[in-house]
C-alpha positions as CSV (number, residue, x, y, z in Angstrom):
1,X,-18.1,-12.8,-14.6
2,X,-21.2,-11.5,-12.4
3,X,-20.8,-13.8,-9.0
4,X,-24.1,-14.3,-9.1
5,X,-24.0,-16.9,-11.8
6,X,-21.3,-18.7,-9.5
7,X,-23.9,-18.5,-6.4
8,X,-26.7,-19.9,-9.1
9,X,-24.5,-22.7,-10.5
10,X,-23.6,-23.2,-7.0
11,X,-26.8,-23.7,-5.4
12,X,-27.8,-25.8,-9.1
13,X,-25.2,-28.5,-7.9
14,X,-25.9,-28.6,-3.9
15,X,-29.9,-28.9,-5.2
16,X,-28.5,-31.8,-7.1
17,X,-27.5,-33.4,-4.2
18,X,-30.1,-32.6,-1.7
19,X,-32.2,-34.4,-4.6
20,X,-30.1,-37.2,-4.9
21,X,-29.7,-37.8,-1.0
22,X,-33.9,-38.1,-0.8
23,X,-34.1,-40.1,-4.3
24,X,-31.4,-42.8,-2.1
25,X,-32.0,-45.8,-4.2
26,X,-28.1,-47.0,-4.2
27,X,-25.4,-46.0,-2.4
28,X,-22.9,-45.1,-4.7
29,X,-26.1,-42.5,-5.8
30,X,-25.9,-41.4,-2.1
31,X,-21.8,-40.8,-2.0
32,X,-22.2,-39.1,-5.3
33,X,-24.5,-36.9,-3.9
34,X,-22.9,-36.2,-1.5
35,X,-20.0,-35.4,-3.7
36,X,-22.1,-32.6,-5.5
37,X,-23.1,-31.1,-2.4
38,X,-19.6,-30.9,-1.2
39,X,-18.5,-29.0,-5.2
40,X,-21.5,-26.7,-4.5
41,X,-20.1,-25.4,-1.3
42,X,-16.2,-25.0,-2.7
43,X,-17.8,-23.0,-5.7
44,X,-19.6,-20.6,-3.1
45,X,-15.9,-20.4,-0.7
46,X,-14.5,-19.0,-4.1
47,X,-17.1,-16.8,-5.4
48,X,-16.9,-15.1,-1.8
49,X,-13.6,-15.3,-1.9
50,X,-13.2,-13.3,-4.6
51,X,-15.8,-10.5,-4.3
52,X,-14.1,-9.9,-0.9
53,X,-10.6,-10.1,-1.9
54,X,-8.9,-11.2,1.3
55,X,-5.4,-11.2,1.4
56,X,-5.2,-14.7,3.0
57,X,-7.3,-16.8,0.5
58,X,-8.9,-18.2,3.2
59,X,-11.8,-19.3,0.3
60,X,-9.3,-21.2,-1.4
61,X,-7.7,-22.8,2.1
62,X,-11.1,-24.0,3.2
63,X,-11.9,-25.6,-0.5
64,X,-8.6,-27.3,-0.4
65,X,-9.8,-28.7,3.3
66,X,-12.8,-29.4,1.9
67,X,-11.6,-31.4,-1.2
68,X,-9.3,-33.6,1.3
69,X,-12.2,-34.6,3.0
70,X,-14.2,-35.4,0.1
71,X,-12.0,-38.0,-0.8
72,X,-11.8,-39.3,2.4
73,X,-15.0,-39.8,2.6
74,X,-14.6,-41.1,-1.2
75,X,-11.9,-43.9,-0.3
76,X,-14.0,-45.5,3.1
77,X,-17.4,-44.6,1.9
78,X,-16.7,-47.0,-1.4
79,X,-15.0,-49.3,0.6
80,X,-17.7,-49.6,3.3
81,X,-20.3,-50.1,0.3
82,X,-18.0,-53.4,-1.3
83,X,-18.1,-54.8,2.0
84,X,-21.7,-54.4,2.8
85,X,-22.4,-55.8,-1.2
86,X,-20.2,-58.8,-0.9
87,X,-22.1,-60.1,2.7
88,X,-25.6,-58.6,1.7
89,X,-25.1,-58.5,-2.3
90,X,-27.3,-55.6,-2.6
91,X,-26.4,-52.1,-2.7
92,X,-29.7,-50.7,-2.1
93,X,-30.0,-48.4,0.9
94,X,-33.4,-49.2,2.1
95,X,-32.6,-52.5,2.2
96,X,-29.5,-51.7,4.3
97,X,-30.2,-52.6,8.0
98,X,-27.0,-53.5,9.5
99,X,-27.3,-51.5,12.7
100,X,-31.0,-52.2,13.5
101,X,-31.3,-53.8,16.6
């Protein structure tokens, strides 16, 4: 295949995200965003990774990185978002202000 449907299916999925971070009407919305961004950038770490055909796979070690700290920030950002719906019982984000002053 022609990389440049990777870079185009790539940028698709990170334009997702960008969308879903300014639409922000819940938060699991916003950590799924968030999610597509993060596919987006391990698509473009292989495509480049194979057109220039390093001998380290250096594409595939910084999606692998990159996929550990997706679901980090999967496993505290879901349970940050229970905690604030139990004491708030919303889990709209413009209704979120916690840490106003």
């Amino acid at each position: 295949m022609i990389v440049s449907q990777f870079l185009v299916l790539a940028s698709l999925l990170f334009s997702l995200g960008v969308y879903g971070l300014l639409v922000r009407r819940n938060a699991v919305t916003v950590l799924l965003a968030v999610e597509l961004m993060l596919a987006g950038v391990n698509i473009n770490f292989i495509a480049f990774e194979s057109v220039i055909r390093d001998s380290l796979a250096s594409g595939q070690i910084f999606t692998i990185f990159v996929l550990t700290i997706a679901a980090a920030e999967v496993g505290i950002g879901l349970g940050i978002v229970l905690l604030i719906f139990r004491n708030r019982a919303t889990g709209n984000v413009d209704e979120l202000d916690l840490m106003k002053w």
